[in-house]
GUGUVO-540757 format. One line per 2 residues: number of its first residue (from 1); their letters; for each residue x, y negated, z of C-alpha. Coordinates in Angstrom, 1 decimal, always signed. Layout:
N
NUM = a = X Y Z | ...
//
This chain:
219
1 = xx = +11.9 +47.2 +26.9 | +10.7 +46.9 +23.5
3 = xx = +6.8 +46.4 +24.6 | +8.8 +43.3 +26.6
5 = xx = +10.4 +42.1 +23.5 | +7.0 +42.3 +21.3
7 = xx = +5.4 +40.3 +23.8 | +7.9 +37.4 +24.5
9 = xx = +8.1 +37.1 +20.7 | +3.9 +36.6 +20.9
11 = xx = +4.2 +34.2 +23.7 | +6.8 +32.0 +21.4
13 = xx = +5.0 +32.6 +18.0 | +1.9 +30.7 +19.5
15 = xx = +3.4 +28.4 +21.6 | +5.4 +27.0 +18.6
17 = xx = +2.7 +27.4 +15.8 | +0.0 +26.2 +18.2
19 = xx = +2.1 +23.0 +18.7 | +2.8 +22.8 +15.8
21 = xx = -0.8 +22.5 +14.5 | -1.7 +19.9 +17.1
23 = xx = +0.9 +18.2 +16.1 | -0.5 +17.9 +12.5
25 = xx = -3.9 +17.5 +13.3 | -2.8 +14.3 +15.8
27 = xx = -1.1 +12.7 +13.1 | -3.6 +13.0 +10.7
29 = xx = -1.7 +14.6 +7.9 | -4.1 +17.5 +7.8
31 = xx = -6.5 +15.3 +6.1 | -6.8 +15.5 +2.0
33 = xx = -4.9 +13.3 -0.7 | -8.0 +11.3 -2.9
35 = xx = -7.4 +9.2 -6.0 | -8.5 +5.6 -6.2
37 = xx = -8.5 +5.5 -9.7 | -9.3 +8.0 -12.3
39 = xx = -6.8 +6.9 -15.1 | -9.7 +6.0 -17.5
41 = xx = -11.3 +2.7 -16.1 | -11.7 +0.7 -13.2
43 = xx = -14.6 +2.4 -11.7 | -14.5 +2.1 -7.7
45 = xx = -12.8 -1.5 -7.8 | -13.6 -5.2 -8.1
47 = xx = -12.3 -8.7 -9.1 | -11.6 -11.2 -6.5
49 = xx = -10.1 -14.6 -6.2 | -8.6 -16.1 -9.7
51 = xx = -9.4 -14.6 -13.5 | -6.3 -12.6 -14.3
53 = xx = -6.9 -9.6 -16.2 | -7.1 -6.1 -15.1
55 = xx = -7.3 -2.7 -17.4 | -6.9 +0.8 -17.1
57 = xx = -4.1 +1.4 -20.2 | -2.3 +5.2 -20.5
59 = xx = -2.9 +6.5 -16.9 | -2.3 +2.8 -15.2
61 = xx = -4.1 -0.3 -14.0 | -2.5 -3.2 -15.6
63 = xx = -2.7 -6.8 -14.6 | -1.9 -9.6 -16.7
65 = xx = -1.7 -13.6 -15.8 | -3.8 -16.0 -16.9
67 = xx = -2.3 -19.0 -16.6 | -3.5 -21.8 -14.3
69 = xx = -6.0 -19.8 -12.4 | -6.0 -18.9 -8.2
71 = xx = -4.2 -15.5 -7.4 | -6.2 -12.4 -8.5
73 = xx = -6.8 -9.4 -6.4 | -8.5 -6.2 -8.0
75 = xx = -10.0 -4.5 -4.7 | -11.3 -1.4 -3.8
77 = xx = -15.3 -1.4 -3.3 | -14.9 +0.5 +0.1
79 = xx = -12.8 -0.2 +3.1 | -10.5 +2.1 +4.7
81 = xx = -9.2 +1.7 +8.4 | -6.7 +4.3 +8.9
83 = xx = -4.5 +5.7 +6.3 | -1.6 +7.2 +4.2
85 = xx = -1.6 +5.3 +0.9 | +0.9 +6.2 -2.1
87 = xx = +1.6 +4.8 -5.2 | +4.1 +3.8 -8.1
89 = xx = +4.6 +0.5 -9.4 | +6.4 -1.5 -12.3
91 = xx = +6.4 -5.6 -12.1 | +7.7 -8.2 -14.9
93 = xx = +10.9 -9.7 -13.5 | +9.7 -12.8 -12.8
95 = xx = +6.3 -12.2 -11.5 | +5.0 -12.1 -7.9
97 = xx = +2.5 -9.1 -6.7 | +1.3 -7.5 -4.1
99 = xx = -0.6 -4.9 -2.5 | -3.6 -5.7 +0.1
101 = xx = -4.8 -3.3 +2.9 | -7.3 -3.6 +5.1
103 = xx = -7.9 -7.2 +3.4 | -11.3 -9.4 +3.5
105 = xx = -13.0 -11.6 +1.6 | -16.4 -13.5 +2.8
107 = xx = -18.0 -16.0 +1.9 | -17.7 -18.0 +4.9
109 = xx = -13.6 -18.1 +4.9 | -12.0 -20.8 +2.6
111 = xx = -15.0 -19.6 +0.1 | -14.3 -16.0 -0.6
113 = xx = -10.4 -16.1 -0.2 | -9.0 -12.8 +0.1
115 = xx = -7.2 -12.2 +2.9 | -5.3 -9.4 +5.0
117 = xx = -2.1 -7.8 +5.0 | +0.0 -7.3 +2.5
119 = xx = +2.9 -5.4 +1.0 | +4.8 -7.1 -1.2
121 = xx = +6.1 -6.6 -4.5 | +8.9 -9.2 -5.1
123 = xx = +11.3 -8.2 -7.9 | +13.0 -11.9 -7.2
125 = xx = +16.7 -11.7 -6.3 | +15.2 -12.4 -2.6
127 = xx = +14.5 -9.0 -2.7 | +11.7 -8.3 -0.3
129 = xx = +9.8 -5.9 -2.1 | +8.1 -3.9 +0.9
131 = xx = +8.0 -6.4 +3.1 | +4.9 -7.2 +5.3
133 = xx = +3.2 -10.9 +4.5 | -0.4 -11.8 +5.7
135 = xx = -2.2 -13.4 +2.8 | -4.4 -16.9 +3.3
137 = xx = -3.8 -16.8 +7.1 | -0.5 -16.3 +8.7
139 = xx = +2.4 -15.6 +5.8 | +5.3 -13.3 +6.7
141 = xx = +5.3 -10.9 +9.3 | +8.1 -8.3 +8.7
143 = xx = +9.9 -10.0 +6.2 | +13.3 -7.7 +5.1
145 = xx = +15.9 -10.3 +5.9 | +17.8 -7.8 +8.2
147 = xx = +16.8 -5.1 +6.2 | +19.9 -5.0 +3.4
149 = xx = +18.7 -1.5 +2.7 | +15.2 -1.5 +1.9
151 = xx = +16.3 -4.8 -0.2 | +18.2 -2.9 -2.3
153 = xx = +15.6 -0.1 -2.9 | +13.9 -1.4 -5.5
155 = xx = +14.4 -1.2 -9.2 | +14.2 -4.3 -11.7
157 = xx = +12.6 -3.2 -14.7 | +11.6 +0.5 -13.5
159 = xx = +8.6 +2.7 -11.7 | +9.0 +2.5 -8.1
161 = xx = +7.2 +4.3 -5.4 | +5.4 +2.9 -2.2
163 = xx = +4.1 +4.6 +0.9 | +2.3 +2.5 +3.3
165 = xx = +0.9 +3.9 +6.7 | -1.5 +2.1 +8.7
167 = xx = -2.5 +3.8 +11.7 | -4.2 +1.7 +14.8
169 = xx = -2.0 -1.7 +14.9 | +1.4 +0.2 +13.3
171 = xx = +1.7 -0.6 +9.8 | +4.9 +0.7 +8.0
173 = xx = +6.2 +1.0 +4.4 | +8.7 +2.4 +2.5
175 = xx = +9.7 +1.6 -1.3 | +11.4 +4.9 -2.8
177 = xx = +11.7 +6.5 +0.1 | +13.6 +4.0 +1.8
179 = xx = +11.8 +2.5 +5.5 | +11.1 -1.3 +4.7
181 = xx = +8.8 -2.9 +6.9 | +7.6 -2.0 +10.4
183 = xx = +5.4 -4.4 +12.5 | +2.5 -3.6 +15.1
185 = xx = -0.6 -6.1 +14.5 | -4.3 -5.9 +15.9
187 = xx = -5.8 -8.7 +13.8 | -7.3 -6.6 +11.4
189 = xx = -8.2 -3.2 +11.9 | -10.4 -2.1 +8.3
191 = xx = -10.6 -3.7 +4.9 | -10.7 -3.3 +1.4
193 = xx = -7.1 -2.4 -1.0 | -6.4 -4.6 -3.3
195 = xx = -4.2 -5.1 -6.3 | -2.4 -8.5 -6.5
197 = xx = -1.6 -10.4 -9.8 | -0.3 -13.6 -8.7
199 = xx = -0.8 -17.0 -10.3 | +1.5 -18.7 -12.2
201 = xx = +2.1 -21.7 -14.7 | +4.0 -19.5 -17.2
203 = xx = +2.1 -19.6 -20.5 | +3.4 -16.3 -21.5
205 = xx = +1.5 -13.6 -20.0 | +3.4 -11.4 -17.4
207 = xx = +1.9 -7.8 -16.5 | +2.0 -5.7 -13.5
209 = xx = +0.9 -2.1 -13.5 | +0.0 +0.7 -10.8
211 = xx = -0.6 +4.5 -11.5 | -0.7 +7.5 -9.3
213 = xx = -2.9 +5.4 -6.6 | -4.0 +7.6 -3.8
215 = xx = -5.0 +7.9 -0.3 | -5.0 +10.3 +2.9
217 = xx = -7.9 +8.9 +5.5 | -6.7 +9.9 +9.2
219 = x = -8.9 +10.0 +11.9
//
């Protein structure tokens, strides 16, 4: 009786583990977290599009306007397909941003215009901070208009969090924990990240900032 017990508890213990690990190894989340940026300076990334400026100031990337100039994207100089990517983030009131994935910029298209999906930062009373927007091709495609939730995730004037999956066409986000977007989309499987300051004709400098950027590649 007891050698019966031992061995029905065997059977279980690797049936559930072993699932278990498949499981995690399917997903991808057995993969490892690595940083984009090292806190000190923007090595790994790249300006695109307009002439706003970008630093690395107390453990974040800060982006400033410049007034009159396109939108400005500071990109990563390697693409990533499929991914986990976390971050925080803290956005003047009144300033647009954004963050790219699996964006493109060549020379050919509209002369170098970024483009690609987007999760955007939108501190606006609108309210669609974690929404999913194409940009310089096809605008809004999971905006958060029946999402009153997610809309009221984010914080005016404080850090907030984003996770952002992109695995095959499934791209999902959430903004402090809370699910925002969720759209399927082929168009664009790989690309660069990119860090959006968007253009303006405020005189007054406005400043985004990003810290704690990192990424979990999936297979």
């Amino acid at each position: 009786m007891r050698m019966t017990i031992l061995l029905i508890v065997a059977v279980f213990s690797v049936t559930f583990f072993g699932c278990s690990d498949l499981q995690t190894t399917s997903s991808g989340s057995s993969g490892e977290w690595t940083s984009l940026f090292n806190g000190k300076d923007l090595t790994g990334w790249v300006q695109k599009g307009g002439k706003a400026n970008y630093k690395a100031e107390n453990g974040a990337i800060v982006g400033s306007t410049v007034l009159n100039t396109p939108n400005s994207f500071l990109c990563t100089e390697r693409t990533y397909a499929n991914f986990i990517l976390e971050m925080d983030f803290k956005v003047d009131p009144k300033l647009n941003s954004g963050v790219q994935i699996r964006s493109l910029s060549y020379p050919e298209y509209q002369n170098g215009r970024v483009h690609g999906y987007q999760v955007e930062i939108d501190p606006s009373d609108r309210a669609w901070t974690g929404g999913l927007y194409e940009e310089g091709r096809r605008g809004w495609l999971n905006d958060l208009k029946g999402n009153e939730t997610a809309r009221k995730a984010f914080k005016k004037d404080q850090w907030n969090h984003f996770r952002i999956e992109a695995i095959g066409p499934h791209i999902k986000t959430w903004v402090n924990g809370i699910p925002a977007a969720d759209h399927e989309d082929s168009m664009t499987p790989a690309g660069f990240i990119g860090l959006q300051v968007h253009s303006t004709n405020i005189k007054k400098p406005m400043q985004v900032q990003w810290k704690n950027i990192r990424i979990k590649e999936l297979k």
